[in-house]
Each structure stands twice: as C-alpha cells, then as structure tokens.
C-alpha positions in Angstrom: -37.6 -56.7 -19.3 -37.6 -53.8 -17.3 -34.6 -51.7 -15.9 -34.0 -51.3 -12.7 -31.7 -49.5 -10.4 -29.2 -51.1 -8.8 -27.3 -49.8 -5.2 -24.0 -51.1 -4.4 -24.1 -52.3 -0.5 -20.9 -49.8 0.0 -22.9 -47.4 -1.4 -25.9 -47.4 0.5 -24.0 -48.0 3.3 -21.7 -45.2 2.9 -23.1 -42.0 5.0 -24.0 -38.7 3.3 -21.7 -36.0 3.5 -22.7 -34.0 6.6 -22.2 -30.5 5.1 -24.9 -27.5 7.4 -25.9 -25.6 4.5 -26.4 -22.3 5.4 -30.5 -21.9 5.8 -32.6 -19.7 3.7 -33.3 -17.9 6.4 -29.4 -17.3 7.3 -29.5 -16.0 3.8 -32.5 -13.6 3.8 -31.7 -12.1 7.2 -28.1 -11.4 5.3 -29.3 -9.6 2.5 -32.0 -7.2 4.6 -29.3 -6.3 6.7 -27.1 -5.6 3.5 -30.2 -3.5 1.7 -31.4 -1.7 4.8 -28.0 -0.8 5.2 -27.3 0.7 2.1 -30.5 2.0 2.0 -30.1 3.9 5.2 -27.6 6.0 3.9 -30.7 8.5 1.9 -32.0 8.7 5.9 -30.9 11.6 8.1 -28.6 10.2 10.8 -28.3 13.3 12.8 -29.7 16.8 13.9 -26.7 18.7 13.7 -25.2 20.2 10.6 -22.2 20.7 12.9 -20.8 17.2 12.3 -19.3 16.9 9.0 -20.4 15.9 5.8 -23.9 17.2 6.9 -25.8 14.2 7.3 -28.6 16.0 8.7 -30.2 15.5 4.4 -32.8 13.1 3.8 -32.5 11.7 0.2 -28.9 12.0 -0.8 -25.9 10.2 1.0 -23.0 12.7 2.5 -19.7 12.1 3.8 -18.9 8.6 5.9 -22.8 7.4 4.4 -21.2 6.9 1.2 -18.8 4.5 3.0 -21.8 2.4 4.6 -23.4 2.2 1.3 -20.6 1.1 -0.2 -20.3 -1.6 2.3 -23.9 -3.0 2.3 -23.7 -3.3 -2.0 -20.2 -4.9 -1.1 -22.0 -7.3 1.4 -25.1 -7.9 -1.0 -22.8 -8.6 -4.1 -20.9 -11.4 -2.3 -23.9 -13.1 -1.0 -25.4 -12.9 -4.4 -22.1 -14.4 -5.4 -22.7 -17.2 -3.1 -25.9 -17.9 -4.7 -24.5 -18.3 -7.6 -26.2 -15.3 -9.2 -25.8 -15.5 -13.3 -23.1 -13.5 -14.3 -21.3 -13.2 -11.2 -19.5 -16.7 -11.6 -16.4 -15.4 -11.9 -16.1 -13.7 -8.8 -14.8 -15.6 -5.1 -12.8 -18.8 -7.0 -11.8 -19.2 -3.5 -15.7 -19.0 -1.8 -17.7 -16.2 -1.1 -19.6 -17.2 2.0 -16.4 -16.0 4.5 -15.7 -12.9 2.4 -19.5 -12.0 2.9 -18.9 -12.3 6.9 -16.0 -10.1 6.3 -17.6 -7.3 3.9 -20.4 -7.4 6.9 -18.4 -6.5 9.7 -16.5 -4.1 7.7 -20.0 -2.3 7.1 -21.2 -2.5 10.5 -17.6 -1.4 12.1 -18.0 2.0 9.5 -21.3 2.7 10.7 -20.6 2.3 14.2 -17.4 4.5 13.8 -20.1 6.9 12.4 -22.5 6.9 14.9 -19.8 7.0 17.7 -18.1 10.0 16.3 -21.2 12.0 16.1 -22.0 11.0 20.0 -18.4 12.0 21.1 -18.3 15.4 18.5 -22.0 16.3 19.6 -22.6 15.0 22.9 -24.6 11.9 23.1 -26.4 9.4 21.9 -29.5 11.6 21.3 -28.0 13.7 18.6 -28.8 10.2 16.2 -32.0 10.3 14.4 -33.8 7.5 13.4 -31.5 6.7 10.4 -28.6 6.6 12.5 -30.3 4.1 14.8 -31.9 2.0 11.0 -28.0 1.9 9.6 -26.6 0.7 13.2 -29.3 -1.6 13.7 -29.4 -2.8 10.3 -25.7 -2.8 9.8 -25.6 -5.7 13.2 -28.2 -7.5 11.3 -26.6 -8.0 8.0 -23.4 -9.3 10.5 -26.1 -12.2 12.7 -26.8 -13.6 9.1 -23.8 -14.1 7.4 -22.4 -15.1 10.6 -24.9 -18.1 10.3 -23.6 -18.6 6.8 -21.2 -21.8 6.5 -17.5 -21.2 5.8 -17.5 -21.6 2.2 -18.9 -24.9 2.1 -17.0 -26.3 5.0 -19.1 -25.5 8.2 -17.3 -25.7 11.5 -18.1 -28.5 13.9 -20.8 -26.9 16.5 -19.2 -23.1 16.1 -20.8 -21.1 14.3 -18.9 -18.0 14.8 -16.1 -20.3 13.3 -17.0 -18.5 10.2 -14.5 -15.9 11.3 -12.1 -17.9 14.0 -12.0 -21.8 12.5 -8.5 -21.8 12.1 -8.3 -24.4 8.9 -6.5 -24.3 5.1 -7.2 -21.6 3.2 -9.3 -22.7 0.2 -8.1 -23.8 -3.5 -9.2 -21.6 -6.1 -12.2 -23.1 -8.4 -10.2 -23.3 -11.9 -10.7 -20.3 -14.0 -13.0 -20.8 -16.8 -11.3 -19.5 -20.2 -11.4 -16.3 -20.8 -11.1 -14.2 -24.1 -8.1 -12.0 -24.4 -9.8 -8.8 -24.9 -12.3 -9.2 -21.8 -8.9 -10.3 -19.8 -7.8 -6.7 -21.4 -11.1 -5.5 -20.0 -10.3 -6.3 -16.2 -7.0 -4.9 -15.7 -7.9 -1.8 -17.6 -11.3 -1.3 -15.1 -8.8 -2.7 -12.3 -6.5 0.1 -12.8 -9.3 2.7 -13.7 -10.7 1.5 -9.7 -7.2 1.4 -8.1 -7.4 5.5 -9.8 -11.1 6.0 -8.1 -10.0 4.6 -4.7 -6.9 6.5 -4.6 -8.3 9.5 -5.5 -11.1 9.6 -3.3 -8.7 8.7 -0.1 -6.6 11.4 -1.3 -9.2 13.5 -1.7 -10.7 13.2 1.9 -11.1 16.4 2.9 -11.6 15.8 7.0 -10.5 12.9 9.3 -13.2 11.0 10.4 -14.3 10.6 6.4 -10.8 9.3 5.6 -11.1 7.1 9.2 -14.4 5.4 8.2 -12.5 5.2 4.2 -9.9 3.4 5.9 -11.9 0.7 8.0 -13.7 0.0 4.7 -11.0 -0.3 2.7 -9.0 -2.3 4.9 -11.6 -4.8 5.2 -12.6 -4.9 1.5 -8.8 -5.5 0.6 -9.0 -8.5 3.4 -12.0 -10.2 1.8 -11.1 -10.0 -1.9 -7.9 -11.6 -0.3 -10.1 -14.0 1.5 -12.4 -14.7 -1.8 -9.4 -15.4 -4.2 -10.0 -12.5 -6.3 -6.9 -10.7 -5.8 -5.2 -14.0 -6.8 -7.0 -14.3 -9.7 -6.8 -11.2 -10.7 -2.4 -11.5 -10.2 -3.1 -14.0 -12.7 -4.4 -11.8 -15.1 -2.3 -8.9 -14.5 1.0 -11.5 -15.2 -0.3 -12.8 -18.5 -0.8 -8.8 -19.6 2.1 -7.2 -17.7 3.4 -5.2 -19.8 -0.5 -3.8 -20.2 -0.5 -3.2 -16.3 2.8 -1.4 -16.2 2.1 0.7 -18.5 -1.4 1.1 -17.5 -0.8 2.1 -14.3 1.8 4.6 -15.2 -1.0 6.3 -17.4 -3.5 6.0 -14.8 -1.3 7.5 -12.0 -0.4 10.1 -14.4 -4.2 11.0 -14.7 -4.2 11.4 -11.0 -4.0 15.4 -11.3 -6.8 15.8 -13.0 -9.3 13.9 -11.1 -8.7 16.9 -8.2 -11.0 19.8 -8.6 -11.6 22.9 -6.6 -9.5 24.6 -4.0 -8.0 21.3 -2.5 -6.4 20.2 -5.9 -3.4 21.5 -5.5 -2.9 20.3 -1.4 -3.6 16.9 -3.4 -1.2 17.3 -5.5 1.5 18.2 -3.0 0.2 14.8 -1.0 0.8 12.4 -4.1 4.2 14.0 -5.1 5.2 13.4 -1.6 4.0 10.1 -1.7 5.7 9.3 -5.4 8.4 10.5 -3.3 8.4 8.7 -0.8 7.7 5.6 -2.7 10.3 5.9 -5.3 12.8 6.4 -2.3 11.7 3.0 -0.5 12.0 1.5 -3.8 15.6 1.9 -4.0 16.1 1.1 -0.3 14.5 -2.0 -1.5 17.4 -3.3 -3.2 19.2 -2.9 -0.3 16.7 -4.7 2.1 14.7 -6.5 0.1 17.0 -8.2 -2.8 20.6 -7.9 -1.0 19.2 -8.5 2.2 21.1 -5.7 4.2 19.9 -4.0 6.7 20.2 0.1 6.4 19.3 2.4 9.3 20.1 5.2 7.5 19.0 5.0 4.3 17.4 8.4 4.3 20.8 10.0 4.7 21.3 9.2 0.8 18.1 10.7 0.1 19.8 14.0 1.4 23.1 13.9 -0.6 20.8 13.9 -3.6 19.0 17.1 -2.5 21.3 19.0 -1.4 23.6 18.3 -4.4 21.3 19.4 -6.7 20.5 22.5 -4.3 23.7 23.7 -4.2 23.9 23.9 -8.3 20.2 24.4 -9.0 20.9 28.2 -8.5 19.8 29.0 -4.9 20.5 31.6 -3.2 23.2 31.8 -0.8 24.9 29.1 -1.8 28.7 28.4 -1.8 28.5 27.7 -5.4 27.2 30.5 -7.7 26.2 28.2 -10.5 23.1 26.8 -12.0 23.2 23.4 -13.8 20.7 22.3 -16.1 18.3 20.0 -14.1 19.4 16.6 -16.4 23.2 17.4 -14.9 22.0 18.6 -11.3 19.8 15.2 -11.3 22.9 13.3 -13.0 25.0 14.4 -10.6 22.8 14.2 -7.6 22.7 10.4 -8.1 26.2 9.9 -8.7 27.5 11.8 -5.6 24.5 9.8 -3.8 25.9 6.6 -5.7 30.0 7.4 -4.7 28.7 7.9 -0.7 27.0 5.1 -1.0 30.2 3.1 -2.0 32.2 5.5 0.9 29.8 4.0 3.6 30.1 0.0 2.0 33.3 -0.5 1.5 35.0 -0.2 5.0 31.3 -1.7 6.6 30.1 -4.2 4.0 32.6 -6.9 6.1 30.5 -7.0 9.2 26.6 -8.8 8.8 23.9 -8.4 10.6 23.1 -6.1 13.5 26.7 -4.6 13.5 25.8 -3.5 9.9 22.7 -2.1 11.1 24.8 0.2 13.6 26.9 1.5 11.5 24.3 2.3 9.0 22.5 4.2 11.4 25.3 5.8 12.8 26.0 6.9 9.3 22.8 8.3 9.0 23.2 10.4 11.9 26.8 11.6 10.8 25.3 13.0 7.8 22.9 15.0 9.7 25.3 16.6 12.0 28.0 17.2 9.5 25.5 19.2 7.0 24.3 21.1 10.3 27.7 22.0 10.9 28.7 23.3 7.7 27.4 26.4 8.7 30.5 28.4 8.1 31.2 28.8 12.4 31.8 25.5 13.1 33.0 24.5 9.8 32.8 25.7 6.2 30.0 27.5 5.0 28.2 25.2 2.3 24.8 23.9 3.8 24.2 26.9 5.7 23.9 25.1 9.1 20.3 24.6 11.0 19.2 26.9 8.6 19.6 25.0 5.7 19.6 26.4 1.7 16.2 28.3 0.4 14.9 29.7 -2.0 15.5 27.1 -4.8 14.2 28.3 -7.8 11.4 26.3 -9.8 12.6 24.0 -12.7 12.5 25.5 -16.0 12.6 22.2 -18.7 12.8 23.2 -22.7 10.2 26.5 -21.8 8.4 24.7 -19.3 7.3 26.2 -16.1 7.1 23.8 -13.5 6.6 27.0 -11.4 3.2 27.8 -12.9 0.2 26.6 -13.4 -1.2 24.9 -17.3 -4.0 23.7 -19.2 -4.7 21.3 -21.1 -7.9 21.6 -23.0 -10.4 22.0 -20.4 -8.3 20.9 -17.3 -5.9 23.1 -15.4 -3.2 21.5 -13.2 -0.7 23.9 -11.0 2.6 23.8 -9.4 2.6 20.1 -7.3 0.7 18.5 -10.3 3.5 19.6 -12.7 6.2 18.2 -10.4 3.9 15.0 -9.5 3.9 14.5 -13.9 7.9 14.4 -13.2 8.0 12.7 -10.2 6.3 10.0 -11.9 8.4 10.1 -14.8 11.5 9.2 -12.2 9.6 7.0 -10.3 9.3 4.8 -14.1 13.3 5.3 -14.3 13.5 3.6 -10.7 11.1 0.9 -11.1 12.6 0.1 -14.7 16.1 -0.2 -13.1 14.8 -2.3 -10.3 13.2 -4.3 -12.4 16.0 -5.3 -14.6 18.2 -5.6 -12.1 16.3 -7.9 -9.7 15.9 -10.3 -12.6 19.5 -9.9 -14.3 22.6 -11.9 -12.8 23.8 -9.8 -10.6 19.8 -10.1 -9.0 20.0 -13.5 -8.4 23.5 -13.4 -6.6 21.7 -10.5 -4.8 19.1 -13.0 -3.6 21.6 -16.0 -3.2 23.5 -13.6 -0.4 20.8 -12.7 1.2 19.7 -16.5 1.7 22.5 -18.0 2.8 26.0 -15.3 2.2 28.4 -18.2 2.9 26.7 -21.1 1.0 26.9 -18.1 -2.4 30.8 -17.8 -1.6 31.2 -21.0 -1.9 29.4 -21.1 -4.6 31.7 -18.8 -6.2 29.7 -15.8 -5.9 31.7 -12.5 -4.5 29.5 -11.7 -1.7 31.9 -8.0 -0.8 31.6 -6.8 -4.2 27.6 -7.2 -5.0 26.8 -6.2 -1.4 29.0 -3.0 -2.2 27.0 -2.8 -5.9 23.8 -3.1 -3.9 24.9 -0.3 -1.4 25.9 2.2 -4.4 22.5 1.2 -6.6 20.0 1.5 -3.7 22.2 5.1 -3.4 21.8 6.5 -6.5 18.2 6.1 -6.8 17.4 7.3 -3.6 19.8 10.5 -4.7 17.9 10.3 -8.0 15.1 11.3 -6.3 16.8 14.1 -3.5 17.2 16.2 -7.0 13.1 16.4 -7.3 12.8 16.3 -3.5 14.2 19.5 -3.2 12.8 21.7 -6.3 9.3 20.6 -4.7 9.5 22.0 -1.2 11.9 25.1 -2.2 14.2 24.7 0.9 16.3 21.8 2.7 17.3 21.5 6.5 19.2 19.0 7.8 16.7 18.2 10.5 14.6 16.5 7.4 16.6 13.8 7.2 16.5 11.7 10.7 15.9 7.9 11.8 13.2 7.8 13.3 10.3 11.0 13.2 6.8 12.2 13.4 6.6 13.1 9.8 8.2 10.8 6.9 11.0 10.8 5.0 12.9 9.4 7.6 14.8 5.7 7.6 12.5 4.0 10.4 9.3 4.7 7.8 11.0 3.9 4.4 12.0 0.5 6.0 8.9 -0.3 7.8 7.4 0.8 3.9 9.2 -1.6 2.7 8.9 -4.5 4.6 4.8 -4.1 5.3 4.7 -3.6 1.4 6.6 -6.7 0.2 10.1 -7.4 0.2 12.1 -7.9 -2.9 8.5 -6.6 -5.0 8.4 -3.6 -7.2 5.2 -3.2 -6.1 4.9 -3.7 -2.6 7.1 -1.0 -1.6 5.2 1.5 -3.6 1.8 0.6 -1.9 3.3 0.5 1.7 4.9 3.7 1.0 1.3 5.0 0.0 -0.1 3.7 2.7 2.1 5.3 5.3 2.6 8.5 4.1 -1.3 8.6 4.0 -1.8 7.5 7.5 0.6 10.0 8.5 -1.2 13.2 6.1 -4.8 12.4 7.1 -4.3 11.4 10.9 -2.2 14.3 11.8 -5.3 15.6 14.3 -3.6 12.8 16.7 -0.3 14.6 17.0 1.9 12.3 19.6 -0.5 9.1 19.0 0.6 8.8 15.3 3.5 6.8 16.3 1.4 4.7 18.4 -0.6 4.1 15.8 2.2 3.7 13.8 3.6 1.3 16.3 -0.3 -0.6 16.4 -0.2 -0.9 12.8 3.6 -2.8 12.6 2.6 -5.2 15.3 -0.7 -6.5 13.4 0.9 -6.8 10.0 3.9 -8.7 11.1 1.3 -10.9 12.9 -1.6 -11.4 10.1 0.8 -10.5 6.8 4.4 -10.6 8.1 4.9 -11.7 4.3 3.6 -8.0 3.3 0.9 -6.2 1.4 2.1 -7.5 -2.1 4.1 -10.2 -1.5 7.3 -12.4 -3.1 5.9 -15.7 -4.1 8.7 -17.6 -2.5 8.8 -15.2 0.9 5.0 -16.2 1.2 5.2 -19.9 1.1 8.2 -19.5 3.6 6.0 -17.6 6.2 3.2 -20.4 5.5 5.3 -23.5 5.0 3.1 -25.3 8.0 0.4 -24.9 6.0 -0.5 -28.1 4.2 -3.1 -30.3 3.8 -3.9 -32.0 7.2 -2.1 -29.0 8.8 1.3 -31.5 8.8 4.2 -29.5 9.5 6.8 -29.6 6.7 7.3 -27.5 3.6 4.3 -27.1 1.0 4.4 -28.6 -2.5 4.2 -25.3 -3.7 7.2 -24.2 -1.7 9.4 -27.4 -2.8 8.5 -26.4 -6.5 10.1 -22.7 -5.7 13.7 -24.7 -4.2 13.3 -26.9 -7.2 
C-alpha cells in the first residue's frame, strides 16, 4: 500500500500569502550602490586642496569621506543582515530591510552635503572630479534599491516608497536567542568602548562641515538601530548587567582625555568639561521637571549661587571675604547655600501650579541676575563686584594635586581641562548616584504620584507642599554642587552667565529643552540631550544668529518624531504611543495597562 498525500479542501482552497519579496535584483543594485560607495571614498573628489580635509588624495579617505564610507559598510551590513548572512543573526530582531533604506539615505544625504559644500566653498560644480560624481551617483543608487526592498517582510500595497512613508505598527522584536553571560558582558563592554569612539571623534572634529556631515550620519544611524530593534535589544542587555554599564561608562568617560592628542587636546578637554557640566546641571533640574513635575524657568540661577559661593571663599582676588576654604567645604557649602535658596524660592511659590509657577521661577531667575550685578558696591554692597564679576580664581590644589598643571601618566599627558573633566566626572557620579536613589526611594514615587495627578496624591495622603519644596531644595543643591567646579574651570564669573534664554549654554531655556529632548524622569536622557546641545552649539558656532534657529528647528522635529525623548521613561513612551495597537484601534496598549497595573 502506498502513501500518499492528502490536501484538505480548506487548504487548497486557502490563498497563498501575497507577500512581494524584494527581487534579486532590488538586492544587487543595493549592495553596488553600498560598495561603490564606500569604495569611492579612496577616489579624489576634488581639485582643490583649499576645501578641507584635502580630498584632492587618491588612495586614502580624508575628512567627510570617512563619513560616506562609513555609511555604505553601514548600508552593506544591514542588507547582509537581511539576507540572513551567518553570524549576523543577532542583529535587526525588529527587521533589517527598513533600517537598510534608512542607513542609505543617510549615506547619500552625507555625500551630497559633501559634494554641495565643495560647490558653494569653491565655486561650482566643476571643482568635483570624477570621484565626487562615482560617490554621488553611487550613493543615489544604493537609495533606488533598498527603496525597492520590502518593509521588513510586510510590503506596502502598490507603494513602493512606503518603505519609508507606510505609516503601520512598528514591528515585534524576533525573541532573543540565549545568550552566554560573558558574550552578554562582551556587548556592553564594545557598546561602551563605541559610545567612547563616536564621542571622541565628534568631539574631536576639528572644522564644521566635518562635524555637519558626522552629524547627518549619526543622526540617521541612531534612527535605524532604533528602527532595527537593536537599541532595544541592546537596553535589554544593558538592564540585566547594569551595574556593569554604570560603572563602565564612568571608566570609559573617564578615558575620554586620553583619546585627544596634539594641539586640540586640551580645547577638547575644555568642550567635555563643559558638557559634564552642563549635563550634571540638567540632571539635577531633572528632578525638578522630570520626577516632580514642576516647571523651573530659572533653574540656571541655582547654578550661579553655587559658583559664586565657592568664588567668594576659594581665595579670589578682590573679594569681600579674604578667606580661602578647602575645596570639600567651598563645594559643601556651595550646595547648601544653593539647597537653602532653593527652599527661599519654594516655599512662598510652591502653592501656585502650573504656568503661574513657571512665572515666578523665571522671574526668580532674572532677580538673581540683577541683584548680583548690583552688588557692585555703588548701587549696593560690594560683594559680586557688579558687571564685572569676581576673577582670578585660583586653581584647585587637592592633597598636592595641581589641577592647574598639566600630568603624566606613563606615556600619556593630560593638562589643565582634562584634570578638571577627571573631577567633573567624579561629581557628575555623586549626582547621578543621588538621582538615582532618590527617584526610586519613597519620596521618588510620591515625586511621580504629584506630578501625575497632585490632587488625586493628597488625597491619597501624600503631602504634595512638602515634597514639591524637597524637590525644589534637591534639584538646588546639585545644580550648586556643580557652580563650585563651574567656576574653578573658567577662572572668572559674571552675572551675565547666568540668563533664560541665550546664544551660548548654561542658560535655563537649554538645560530644560536638555532635559526634556533627552528623557524625562531618566538618568540618562538628560545627560545625552545635554551632550547633544552643548555640541550643536560648540561646533556650529560659524552660524552666529542662526544657531537659535537651528535650535528652534531642532525642538520642533523632536517634539514631533520623539516628543517621548532621546532615552526615554518606559511608562512616558507608551503614553505618547498609547494609539498604537494592533489594528491601529485607539485605546491604551497592553503594554501600557501592564505599567498602570
């Protein structure tokens, strides 16, 4: 008797699954565009040496064609992903056929920044070469084929440029094989050692267009390991180890100095202690925003208690006070005066909510400005020294060590900025460990509970006055906290420093918009939106009254594509995307219910 194979009827009937894969030719036409790409960064793409970075050398990549080849391996290791290339498995859980699309057009819109710049700095089109016209060409190419590539399995009906517009549910991650514990080590050890390389190298951009095209690049890389589910996967790596990743990144920031070499590493250095800075600052304002939900306007002002406390017993001269603390009491009692202001401001304003709080705040702000500019011994008493501010604020001097001077350490040497950066770092720890344990501590959650719903916590039991006014004084002192390094670092103080809104950062208008593009209520988030600002506002100084344009530009997209934030709060992200479920019904995700559960 032989066997034979038997159909169901309701199987035969049933109609194959119409899923357009993407052709081989799609796929081929892809990865030439992705190789020629790359490859056309060893062509010459100009005549003139004038533009810069040289790219005049046949051979050897310069300047922004290090960013294009970057972008074409980008573009060819996602579409190998997609092919399901051995050992690359792990990579896109979320699909890799969209985040090729993306990693294309981020290549082609570098190059084409390229080739535009040198036509505008040179004078035309016929200062290109014909590796400038290979890499533009080439670049369009590698966008035509992944274009033709299907969205991750689920092609578009009759678009194919959908690959980029379908509007549809993001994709569930493919469940992560198991992993060993030491190669889960592996990643977020290389993760941090790359987060090091990236920052470094923008950092270390030493003219604007190269830190433009860096920009683009990056900006569209960070969107398609979004897109691909990698940067999910890799959260869930980083939370099994996190004690690993804090501390790791930590070590790896602290390494920072001594990746800059030459006669630029010490403007580096001044950059990333302005930015730790920075950061650490919109950290503590943080707790106010992010966790309290409070809105500050003049957050900055605390900032300046800090510094000029610890500038008027640091030793300066002409000072009211002849006296010279150790730094541990000057910093000590920068962050308490900081801290007792900060209770000053809250307790007579702390009753009003909303935009009335934001008025006052901001109003406070500006007080502090004018007051310090006043105590210039005419108008008032001499202790700030007016417009003029206090000077000459002598370098720290910790248990016989210079921060003044420069040091070695075996066969690296790291000056002045890069021994205040080591410091800066070491408060920035402080700040992030007392976030930390406050955000997840009792008072934390009543923090949180207020700033969902301030009457439903009363009545709850919860004393909204007193942890609003707790929230006020923390956010204070660790904004003072760091005023005490603030001021060692740039020598003087003025009161003009400290203002709402400005050109150049710290002022209150950046630190909030830091905080609120980085992630809300993160420890994180902050410090990366904080990075990223500051940076914007360092490199892209050559456009002078645009940056706040750009500044304005670069609000408006992220609180339409990411109003959630760089890094953001689990919960805050479902409630941004709560219409966002399967069928695209409106109504809160399971995910989200889960989080109210």
């Amino acid at each position: 008797m032989t066997d034979t194979l038997q159909i169901r009827p309701e199987a035969a009937a049933a109609p194959k699954p119409a899923i357009p894969l993407p052709t081989a030719a799609a796929r081929a036409v892809t990865a030439a565009g992705a190789v020629l790409t790359a490859a056309s960064a060893f062509l010459s793409w100009t005549y003139s040496s004038q533009f810069p970075g040289d790219l005049t050398v046949t051979g050897y990549p310069g300047g922004l064609q290090w960013i294009t080849f970057t972008g074409g391996l980008l573009t060819l290791l996602y579409l190998l992903v997609g092919y399901g290339a051995p050992g690359l498995r792990g990579l896109a859980p979320g699909g890799a056929e969209g985040t090729t699309v993306i990693l294309a057009v981020g290549a082609a819109a570098t190059t084409w920044f390229t080739l535009i710049a040198i036509s505008v700095e040179l004078g035309g089109l016929a200062n290109l070469t014909t590796g400038g016209w290979v890499a533009g060409v080439a670049s369009l190419l590698a966008v035509a084929g992944a274009l033709g590539l299907p969205r991750d399995g689920q092609h578009p009906q009759g678009n194919r440029l959908g690959v980029l517009l379908y509007p549809g549910k993001r994709p569930e991650l493919r469940p992560a094989e198991p992993m060993p514990a030491v190669l889960e080590v592996g990643v977020v050890l290389l993760t941090l050692a790359a987060a090091l390389g990236v920052f470094a190298y923008g950092v270390d951009t030493s003219y604007a267009e190269l830190f433009a095209g860096f920009l683009i690049l990056t900006g569209f890389a960070a969107w398609a390991l979004n897109r691909s589910g990698d940067f999910a996967r890799l959260g869930e790596i980083m939370q099994r180890h996190r004690v690993l990743a804090s501390v790791g990144a930590f070590v790896a920031a602290g390494l920072f100095p001594f990746t800059q070499t030459g006669g630029s590493a010490e403007a580096n250095a001044n950059l990333g202690v302005s930015i730790l800075i920075f950061a650490a600052t919109a950290l503590g304002l943080n707790i106010v925003v992010g966790l309290a939900g409070l809105l500050d306007l003049g957050y900055v002002a605390f900032l300046g208690v800090g510094a000029y406390t610890a500038a008027l017993v640091s030793g300066a001269a002409g000072t009211a006070f002849n006296v010279q603390f150790p730094f541990w009491a000057a910093a000590l009692l920068g962050a308490v005066v900081s801290g007792i202001f900060g209770v000053l401001l809250g307790a007579p304003t702390l009753r009003v909510r909303g935009d009335y709080l934001a008025i006052v705040t901001l109003g406070f702000g500006e007080i502090f400005r004018i007051v310090v500019q006043n105590l210039d011994g005419t108008s008032g008493p001499n202790v700030t020294n007016g417009a003029i501010g206090i000077s000459n604020v002598p370098d720290l001097n910790i248990l016989g060590f210079d921060f003044g001077s420069a040091h070695s350490f075996g066969p690296f040497s790291i000056g002045r900025f890069a021994n205040y950066f080591e410091l800066m770092l070491l408060f920035t720890a402080i700040i992030v460990l007392v976030f930390s344990r406050s955000a997840n501590s009792r008072i934390g959650r009543a923090w949180v509970a207020i700033r969902e719903d301030e009457t439903a916590a009363t009545a709850m039991g919860i004393n909204g006055f007193r942890f609003k006014l707790l929230a006020f004084a923390l956010g204070a002192t660790l904004a003072g906290l760091a005023g005490t390094v603030f001021v060692h670092v740039n020598y003087s103080i003025v009161p003009d420093t400290f203002q709402f809104a400005g050109p150049t950062p710290p002022n209150s208008a950046f630190l909030l918009a830091a905080v609120v593009i980085g992630g809300m209520g993160t420890v994180s988030g902050p410090l990366v939106g904080a990075s990223l600002f500051f940076l914007l506002q360092a490199k892209l100084s050559f456009l002078h009254d645009y940056q706040l344009l750009l500044f304005g530009l670069t609000l408006i997209l992220f609180m339409r594509f990411r109003p959630e934030g760089i890094i953001p709060n689990r919960r805050r992200q479902l409630e941004f995307h709560e219409s966002q479920t399967e069928g695209g019904q409106e109504g809160p995700t399971p995910e989200l219910r889960t989080a109210e559960a």
